[in-house]
N, C-alpha and C positions, 0 to 999 in steps of 0.2 A: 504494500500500500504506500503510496507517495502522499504526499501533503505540502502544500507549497502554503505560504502565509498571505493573506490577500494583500495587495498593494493599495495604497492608502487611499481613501474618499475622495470623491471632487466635494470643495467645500459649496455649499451651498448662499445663496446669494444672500446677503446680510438684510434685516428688518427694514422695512420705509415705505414709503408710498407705493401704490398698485402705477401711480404716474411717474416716471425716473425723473421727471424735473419736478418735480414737490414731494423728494424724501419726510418723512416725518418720525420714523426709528419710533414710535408709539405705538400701531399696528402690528403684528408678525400675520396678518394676513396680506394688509396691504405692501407688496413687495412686487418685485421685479417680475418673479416668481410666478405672484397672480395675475399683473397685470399683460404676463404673454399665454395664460389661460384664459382670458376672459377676450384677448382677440379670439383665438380661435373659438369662444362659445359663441360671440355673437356672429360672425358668420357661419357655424351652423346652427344658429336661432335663424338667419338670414334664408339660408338655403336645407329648408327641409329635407328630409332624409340624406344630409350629409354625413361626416366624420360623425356617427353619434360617440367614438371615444373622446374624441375633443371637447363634447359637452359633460361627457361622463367628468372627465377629468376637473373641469372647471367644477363644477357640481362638490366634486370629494375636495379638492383645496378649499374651498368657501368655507363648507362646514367646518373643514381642521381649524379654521382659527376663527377671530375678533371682527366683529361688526361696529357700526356705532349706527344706536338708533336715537331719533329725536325726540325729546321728553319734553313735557311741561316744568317749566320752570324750577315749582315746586312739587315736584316729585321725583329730582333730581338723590335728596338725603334718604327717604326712605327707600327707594327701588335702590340705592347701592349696597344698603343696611341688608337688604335682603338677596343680592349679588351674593354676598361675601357668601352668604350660608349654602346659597345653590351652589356655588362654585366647588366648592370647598368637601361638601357633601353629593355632589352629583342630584341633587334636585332642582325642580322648577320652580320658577318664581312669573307671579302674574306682576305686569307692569304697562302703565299707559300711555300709551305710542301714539306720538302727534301722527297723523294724515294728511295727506296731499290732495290735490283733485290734476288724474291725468288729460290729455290733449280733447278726449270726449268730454268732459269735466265730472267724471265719476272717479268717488271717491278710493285712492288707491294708496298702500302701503309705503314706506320710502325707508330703505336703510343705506348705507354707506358705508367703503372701503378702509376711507380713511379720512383726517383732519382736513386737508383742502378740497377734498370733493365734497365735504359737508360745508365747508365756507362758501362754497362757488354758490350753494343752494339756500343756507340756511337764511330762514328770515332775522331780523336781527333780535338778539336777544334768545336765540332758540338755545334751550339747556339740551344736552349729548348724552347719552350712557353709554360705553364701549362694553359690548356683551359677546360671550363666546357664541358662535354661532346656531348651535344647537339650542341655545337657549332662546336665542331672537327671533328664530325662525318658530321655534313653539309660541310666542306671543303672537307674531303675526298672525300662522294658523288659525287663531283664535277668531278673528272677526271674520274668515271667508273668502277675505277680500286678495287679489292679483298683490303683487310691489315690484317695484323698481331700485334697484341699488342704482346709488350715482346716480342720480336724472337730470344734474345739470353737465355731467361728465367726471372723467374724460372719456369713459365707454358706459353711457347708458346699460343698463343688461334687464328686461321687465319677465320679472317671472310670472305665469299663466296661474291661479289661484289653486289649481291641482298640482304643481308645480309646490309652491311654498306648502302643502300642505303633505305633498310628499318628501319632501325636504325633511319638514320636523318629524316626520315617523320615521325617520333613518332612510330612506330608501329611493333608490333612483328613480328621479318621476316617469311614468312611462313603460317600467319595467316590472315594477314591483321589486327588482333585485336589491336584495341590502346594499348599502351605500355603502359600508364597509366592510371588511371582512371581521366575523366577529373575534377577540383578542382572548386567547388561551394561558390561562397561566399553569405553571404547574412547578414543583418544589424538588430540589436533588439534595440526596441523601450525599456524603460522603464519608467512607471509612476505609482502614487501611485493607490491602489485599492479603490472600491467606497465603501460608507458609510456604505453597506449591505454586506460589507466583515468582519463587526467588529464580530456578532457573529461568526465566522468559524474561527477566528483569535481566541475567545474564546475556541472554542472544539480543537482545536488545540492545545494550550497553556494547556489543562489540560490531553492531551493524553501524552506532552513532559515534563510535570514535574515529575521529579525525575529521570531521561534518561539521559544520555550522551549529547544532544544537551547543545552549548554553546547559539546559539542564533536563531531565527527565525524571517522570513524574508515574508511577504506575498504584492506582489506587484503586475501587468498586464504587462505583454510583449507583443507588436508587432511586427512579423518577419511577411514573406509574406505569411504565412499560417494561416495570421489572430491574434485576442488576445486571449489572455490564461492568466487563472492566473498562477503566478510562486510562488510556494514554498520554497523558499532559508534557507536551514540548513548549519550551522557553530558548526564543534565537528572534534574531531582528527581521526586520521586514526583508521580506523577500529571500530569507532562508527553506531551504525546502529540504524532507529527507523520508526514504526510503526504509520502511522494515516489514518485516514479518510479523503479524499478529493474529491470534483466534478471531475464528468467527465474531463477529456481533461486540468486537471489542471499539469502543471510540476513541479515533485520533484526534485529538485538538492541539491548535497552539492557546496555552494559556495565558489570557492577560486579565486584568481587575475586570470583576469583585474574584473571577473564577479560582485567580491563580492566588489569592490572599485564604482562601477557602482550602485548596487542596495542600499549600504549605501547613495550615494548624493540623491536621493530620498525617501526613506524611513527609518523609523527607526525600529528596531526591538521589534516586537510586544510581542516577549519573549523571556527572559535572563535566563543562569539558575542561581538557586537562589534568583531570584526577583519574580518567576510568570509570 
């Protein structure tokens, strides 16, 4: 089995506006990010039955992060009082959202990217709540009614009332498909390996000398799919190396929290330079 160590991230574009000339580093939705997703949503909002990935994708970024919706004045202190708690504990919170009236003059929703897209619109004096998206899109839902992000720009986008309403149930409007894939947690066990590990700890140790590895690690994990033994390799990026091991044993390169985990229980059965 080989194993080579992935080569590092492309870093991802830094917080600001959805418009690159009015950063605002307040948003982490409004970014560079969303604003090259919401070209491509609105021209397939433009041209029906186009890229539906390109909407899908605009659809999943939105929800990941921050909105800012437009409040009454005075219900700026209490809806933030009751943010914290939603946030914090993954609950919803009811809050009252100023209205628009669109180009037919029916009354329509209005949320916002970010700080200049809400200036370019706001009337004066209008108080802001910046709410994580799943949150805002559930208040909308609520009155029935379509909305429009950004409506004085820089990219309009008007969501269809089934649209926002499939939004806040999670799910991709259109498809019924969850909007995201749902997130699995599960818990590893770790303890040292038994007596009849030591040879294999041997052929190990002579397949990794003179290689790139710094250190090796041979322990048993427990997750819900039963125990395995674990392999744990320590070496820089872009070190790679070759051994022999049983069936259904896991190779990893260890780095934090993993490898602060498998050091309290075992020590490394080989160093390089030591054997």
């Amino acid at each position: 089995m080989t194993q080579r160590r992935d080569e590092p991230g492309i870093d991802r574009p830094a917080p600001g506006s959805h418009d690159p000339s009015t950063p605002t580093g307040s948003l982490e939705t409004s970014s560079a990010n969303l604003f090259e997703v919401m070209v491509a949503a609105r021209e397939a909002q433009e041209r029906r039955g186009g890229d539906a990935g390109r909407l899908h994708a605009f659809y999943r970024t939105l929800m990941s992060g921050t909105v800012l919706l437009p409040v009454p004045p005075d219900h700026g202190v209490e809806a933030r009082e009751a943010l914290a708690s939603a946030v914090d504990e993954d609950q919803e919170v009811e809050i009252s959202v100023m209205l628009a009236r669109d180009a037919a003059g029916q009354p329509v929703n209005v949320l916002f990217g970010s700080i200049g897209a809400l200036a370019a619109w706001s009337p004066q004096g209008t108080a802001n709540l910046p709410l994580p998206a799943r949150i805002a899109f559930a208040n909308l839902a609520a009155n029935g009614l379509p909305a429009i992000l950004d409506p004085a720009g820089p990219l309009p986008y008007q969501f269809e009332a089934e649209e926002v309403a499939a939004l806040a149930a999670g799910q991709v409007p259109q498809t019924g498909a969850p909007l995201f894939e749902p997130s699995i947690r599960s818990s590893l066990r770790l303890r040292l390996a038994g007596p009849d590990s030591v040879a294999l700890e041997g052929r190990i140790a002579d397949a990794l000398r003179g290689g790139p590895v710094d250190e090796a690690y041979l322990v048993e994990s427990e997750a819900d799919d039963g125990v395995h033994l674990l392999l744990g390799l320590v070496g820089d990026e872009g070190a790679s190396a070759t051994v022999d091991v049983p069936a259904g044993t896991d190779l990893v390169w260890l780095e934090e929290p993993l490898l602060s985990s498998v050091r309290r229980v075992a020590r490394p059965f080989y160093r390089r330079g030591r054997g």
